[in-house]
Residue frames relative to the residue before (quaternion, step in Angstrom):
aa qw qx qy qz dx dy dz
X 1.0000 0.0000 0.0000 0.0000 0.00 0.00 0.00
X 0.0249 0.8517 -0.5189 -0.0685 3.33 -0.19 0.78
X 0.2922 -0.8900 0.2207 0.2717 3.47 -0.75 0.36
X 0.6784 -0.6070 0.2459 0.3331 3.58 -0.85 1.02
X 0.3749 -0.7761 0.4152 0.2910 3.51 -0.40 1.15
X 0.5725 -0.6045 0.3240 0.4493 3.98 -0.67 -0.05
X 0.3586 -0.7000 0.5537 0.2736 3.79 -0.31 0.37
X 0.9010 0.2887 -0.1165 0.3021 3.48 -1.33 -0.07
X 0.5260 0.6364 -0.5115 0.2379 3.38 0.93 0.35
X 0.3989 0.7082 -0.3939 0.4292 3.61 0.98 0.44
X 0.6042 0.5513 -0.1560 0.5538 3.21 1.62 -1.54
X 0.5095 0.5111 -0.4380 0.5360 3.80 1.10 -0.90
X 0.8503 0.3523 -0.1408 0.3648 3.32 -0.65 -1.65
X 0.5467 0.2811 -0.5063 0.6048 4.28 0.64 0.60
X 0.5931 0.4029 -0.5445 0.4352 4.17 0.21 -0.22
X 0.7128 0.4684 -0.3559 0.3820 3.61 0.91 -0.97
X 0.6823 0.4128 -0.3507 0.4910 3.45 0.87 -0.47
X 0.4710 0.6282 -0.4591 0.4157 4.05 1.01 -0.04
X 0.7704 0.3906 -0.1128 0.4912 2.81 0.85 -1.63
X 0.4764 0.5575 -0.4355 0.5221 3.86 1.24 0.29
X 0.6246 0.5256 -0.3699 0.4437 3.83 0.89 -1.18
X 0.8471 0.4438 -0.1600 0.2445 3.77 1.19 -0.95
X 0.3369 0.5437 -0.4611 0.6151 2.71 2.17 0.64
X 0.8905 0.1526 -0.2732 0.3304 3.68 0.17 0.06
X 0.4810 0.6956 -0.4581 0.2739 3.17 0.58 0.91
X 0.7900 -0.5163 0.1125 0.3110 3.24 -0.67 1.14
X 0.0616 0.8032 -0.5880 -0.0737 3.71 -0.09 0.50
X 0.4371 -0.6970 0.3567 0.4425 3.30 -1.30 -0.43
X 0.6838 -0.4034 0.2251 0.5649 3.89 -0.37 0.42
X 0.6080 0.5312 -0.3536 0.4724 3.75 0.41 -1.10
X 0.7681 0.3748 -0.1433 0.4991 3.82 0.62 -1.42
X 0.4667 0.6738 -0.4835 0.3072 3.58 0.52 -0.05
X 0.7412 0.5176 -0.2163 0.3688 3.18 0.78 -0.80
X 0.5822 0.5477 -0.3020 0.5195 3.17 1.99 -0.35
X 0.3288 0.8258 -0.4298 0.1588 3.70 1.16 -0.19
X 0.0288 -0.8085 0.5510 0.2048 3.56 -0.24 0.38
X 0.6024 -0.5715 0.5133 0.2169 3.21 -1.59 0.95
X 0.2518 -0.8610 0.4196 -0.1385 2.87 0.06 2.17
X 0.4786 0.6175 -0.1843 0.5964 3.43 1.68 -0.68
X 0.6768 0.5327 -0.2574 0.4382 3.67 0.62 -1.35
X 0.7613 0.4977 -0.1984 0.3651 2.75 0.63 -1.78
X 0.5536 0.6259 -0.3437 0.4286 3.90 1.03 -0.94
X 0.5645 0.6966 -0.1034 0.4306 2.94 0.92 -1.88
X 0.7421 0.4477 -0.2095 0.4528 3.67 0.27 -0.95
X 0.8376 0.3493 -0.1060 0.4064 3.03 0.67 -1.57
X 0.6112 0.3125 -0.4215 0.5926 3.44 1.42 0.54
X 0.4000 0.4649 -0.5568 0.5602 3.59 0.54 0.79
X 0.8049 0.1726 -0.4001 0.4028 3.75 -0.37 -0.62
X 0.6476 0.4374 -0.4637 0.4175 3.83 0.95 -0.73
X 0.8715 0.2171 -0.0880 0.4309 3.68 0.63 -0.12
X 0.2942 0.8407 -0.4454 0.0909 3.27 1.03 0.88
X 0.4060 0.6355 -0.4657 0.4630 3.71 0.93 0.97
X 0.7656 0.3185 -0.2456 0.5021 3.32 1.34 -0.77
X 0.8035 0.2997 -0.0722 0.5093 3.50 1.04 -0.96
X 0.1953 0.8293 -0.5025 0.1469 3.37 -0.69 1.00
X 0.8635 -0.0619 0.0479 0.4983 3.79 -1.19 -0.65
X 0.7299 0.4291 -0.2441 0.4728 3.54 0.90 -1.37
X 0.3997 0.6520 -0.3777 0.5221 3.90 1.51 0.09
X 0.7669 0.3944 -0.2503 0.4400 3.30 0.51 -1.73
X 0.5908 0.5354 -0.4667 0.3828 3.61 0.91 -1.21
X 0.6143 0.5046 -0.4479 0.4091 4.05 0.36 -1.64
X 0.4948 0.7720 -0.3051 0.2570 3.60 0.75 -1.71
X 0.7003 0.5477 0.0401 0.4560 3.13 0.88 -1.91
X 0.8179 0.1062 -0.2506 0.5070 2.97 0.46 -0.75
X 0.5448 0.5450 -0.4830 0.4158 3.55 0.53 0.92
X 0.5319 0.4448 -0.4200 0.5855 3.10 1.37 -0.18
X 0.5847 0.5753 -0.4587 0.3416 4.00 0.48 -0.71
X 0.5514 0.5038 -0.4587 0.4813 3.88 1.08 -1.89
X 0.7092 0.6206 -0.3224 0.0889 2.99 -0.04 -2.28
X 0.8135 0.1679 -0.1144 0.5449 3.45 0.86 -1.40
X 0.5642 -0.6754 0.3043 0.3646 3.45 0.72 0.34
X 0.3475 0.8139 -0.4287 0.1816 3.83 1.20 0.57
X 0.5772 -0.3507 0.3747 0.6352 3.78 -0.62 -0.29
X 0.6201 -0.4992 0.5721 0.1974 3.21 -1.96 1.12
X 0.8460 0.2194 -0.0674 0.4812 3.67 -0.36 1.37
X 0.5751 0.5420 -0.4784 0.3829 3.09 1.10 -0.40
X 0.5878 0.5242 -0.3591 0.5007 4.14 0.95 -1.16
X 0.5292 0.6808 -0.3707 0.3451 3.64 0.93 -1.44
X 0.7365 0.5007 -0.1431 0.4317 2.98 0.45 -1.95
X 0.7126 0.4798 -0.2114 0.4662 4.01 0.65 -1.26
X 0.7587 0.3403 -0.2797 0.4800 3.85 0.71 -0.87
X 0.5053 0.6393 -0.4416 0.3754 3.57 1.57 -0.22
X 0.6253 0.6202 -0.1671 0.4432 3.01 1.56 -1.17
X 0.6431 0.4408 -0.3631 0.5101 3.86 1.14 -0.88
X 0.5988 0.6414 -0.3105 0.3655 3.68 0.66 -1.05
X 0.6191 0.5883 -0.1487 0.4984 3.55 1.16 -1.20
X 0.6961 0.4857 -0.2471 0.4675 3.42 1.02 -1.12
X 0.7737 0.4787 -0.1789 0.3744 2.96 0.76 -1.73
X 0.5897 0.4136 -0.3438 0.6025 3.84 1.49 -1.00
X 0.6280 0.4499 -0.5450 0.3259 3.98 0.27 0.36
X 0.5904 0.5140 -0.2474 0.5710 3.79 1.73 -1.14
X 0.2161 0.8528 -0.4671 0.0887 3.47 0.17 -0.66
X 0.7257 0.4175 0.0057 0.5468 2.98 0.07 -1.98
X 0.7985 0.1822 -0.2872 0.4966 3.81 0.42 -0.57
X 0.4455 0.6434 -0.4506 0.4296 4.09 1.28 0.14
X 0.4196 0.6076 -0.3902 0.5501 3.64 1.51 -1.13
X 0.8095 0.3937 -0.2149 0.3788 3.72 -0.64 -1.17
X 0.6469 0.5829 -0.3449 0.3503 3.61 0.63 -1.31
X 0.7408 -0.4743 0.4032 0.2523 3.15 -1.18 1.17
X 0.5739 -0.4410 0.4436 0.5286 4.46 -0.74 0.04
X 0.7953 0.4130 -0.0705 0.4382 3.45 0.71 -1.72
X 0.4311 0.5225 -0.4942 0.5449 3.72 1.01 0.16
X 0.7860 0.4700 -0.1710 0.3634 3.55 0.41 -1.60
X 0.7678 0.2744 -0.3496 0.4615 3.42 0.92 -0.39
X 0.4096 0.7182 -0.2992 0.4763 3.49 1.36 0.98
X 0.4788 0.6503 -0.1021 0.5809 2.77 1.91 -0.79
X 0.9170 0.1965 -0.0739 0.3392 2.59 0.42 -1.68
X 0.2178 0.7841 -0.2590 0.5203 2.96 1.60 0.67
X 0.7231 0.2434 -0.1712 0.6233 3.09 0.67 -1.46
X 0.5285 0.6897 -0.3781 0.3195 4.41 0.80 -0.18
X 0.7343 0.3731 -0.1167 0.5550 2.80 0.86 -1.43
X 0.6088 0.5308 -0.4532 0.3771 3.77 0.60 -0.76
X 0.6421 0.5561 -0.3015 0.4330 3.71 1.29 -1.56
X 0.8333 0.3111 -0.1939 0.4139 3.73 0.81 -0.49
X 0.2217 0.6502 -0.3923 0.6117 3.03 2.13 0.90
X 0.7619 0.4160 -0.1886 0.4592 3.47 0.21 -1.42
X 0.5813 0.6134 -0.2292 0.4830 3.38 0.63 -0.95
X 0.8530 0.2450 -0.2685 0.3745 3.28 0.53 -0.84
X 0.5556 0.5705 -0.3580 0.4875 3.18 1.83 -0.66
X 0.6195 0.2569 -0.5258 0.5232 4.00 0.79 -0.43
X 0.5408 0.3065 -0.6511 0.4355 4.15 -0.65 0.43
X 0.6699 0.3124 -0.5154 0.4336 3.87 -0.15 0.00
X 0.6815 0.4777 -0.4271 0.3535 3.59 0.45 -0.65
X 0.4394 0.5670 -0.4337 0.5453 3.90 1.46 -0.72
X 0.9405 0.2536 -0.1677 0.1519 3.38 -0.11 -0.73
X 0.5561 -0.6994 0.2357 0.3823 2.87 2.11 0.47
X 0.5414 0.6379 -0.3653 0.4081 3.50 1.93 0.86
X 0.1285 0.9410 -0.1840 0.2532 2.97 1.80 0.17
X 0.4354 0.8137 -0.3809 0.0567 4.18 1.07 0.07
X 0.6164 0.5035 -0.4138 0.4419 3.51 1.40 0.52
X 0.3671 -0.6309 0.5096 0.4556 3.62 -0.91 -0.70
X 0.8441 -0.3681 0.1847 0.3433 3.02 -1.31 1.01
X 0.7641 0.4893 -0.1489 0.3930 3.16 0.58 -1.96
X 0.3887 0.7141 -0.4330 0.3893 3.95 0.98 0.26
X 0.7369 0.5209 -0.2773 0.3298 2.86 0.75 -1.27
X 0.3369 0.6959 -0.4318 0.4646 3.49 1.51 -0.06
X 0.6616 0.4918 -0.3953 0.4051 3.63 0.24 -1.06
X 0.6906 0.4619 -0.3071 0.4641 3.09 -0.10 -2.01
X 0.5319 0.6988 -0.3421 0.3343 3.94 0.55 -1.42
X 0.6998 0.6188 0.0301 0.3557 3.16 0.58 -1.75
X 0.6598 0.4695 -0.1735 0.5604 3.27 0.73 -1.98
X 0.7211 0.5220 -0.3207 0.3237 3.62 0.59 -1.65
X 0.6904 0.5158 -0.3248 0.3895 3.52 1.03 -1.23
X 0.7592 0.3789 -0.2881 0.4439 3.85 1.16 -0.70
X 0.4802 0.5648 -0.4677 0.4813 3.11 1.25 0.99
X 0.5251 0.6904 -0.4017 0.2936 3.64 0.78 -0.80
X 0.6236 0.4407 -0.3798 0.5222 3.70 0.60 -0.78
X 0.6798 0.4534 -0.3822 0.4316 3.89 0.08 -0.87
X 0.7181 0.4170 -0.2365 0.5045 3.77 1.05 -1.14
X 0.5528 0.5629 -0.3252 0.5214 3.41 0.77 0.23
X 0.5540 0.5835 -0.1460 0.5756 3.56 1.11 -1.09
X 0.8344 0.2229 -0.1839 0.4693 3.71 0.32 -1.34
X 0.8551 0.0952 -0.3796 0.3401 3.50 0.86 -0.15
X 0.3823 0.5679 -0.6425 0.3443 3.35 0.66 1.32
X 0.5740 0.4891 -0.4435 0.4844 3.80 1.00 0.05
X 0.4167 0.6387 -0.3568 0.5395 3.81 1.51 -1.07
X 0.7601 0.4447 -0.2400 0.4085 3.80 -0.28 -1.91
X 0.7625 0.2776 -0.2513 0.5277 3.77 0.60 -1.34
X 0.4817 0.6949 -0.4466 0.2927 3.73 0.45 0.10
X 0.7078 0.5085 -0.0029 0.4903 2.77 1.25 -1.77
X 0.2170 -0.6308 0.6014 0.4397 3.52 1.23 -0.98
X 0.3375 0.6348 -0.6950 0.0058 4.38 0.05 0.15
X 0.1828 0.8044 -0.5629 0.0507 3.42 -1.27 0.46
């Protein structure tokens, strides 16, 4: 009996790097603040569709590619997406079941907690240049995305066969 190797982790790590290109592409100043946490989102939704393979030590690498990428304190994303992963691989099993609108309530509250998180390590360190209450947007933007991201990479996940 030998055992079957995993498929599709290539397929993880280009969504993660798509979804890296869209944390830095150009917005305008007015929209910036609407940016949704494009990384997070990805991130989430291969934790619940795969939470045997992906998890905390995902979110931590995760993180710090989002730290290089945008140029933030080392650890500070690390620290925040370690933190969504954790949540989301503890809910899982009952996120599966939850209504469209339960889940993007959820996720709402995911992304906002690892919003905050990251915005109080900038505020510890005195990198801090928005107010607090922003993060709501970005928060916001991320949560009325989830149903569309969910959509593209469960067609992405079953395309590919990842499992």
């Amino acid at each position: 009996m030998s055992k079957e190797k995993p498929a599709g982790t290539g397929v993880i790590l280009v969504t993660l790097f798509l979804a890296g290109l869209l944390e830095v592409v150009p917005l305008p100043e007015d929209l910036n603040w609407l940016r949704p946490d494009w990384l997070l989102l990805v991130l989430m939704y291969w934790v619940l569709a795969l939470p045997h393979r992906v998890g905390v030590l995902w979110g931590f690498v995760v993180g710090l590619y989002h730290d290089v990428l945008v140029g933030t304190t080392l650890g500070q994303w690390a620290l925040a997406y370690s933190l969504g992963a954790y949540f989301m691989l503890a809910a899982y099993k009952r996120m599966r079941v939850f209504p469209a609108l339960q889940q993007t309530a959820v996720v709402f509250l995911l992304v906002g907690s690892s919003n905050l998180l990251a915005y109080l390590v900038q505020e510890s360190v005195g990198r801090a240049y928005y107010p607090p209450y922003t993060i709501l947007y970005s928060t916001l933007a991320s949560a009325v995305l989830w149903r569309p991201v969910v959509a593209a990479l469960r067609w992405v996940q079953l395309r590919f066969l990842v499992r």
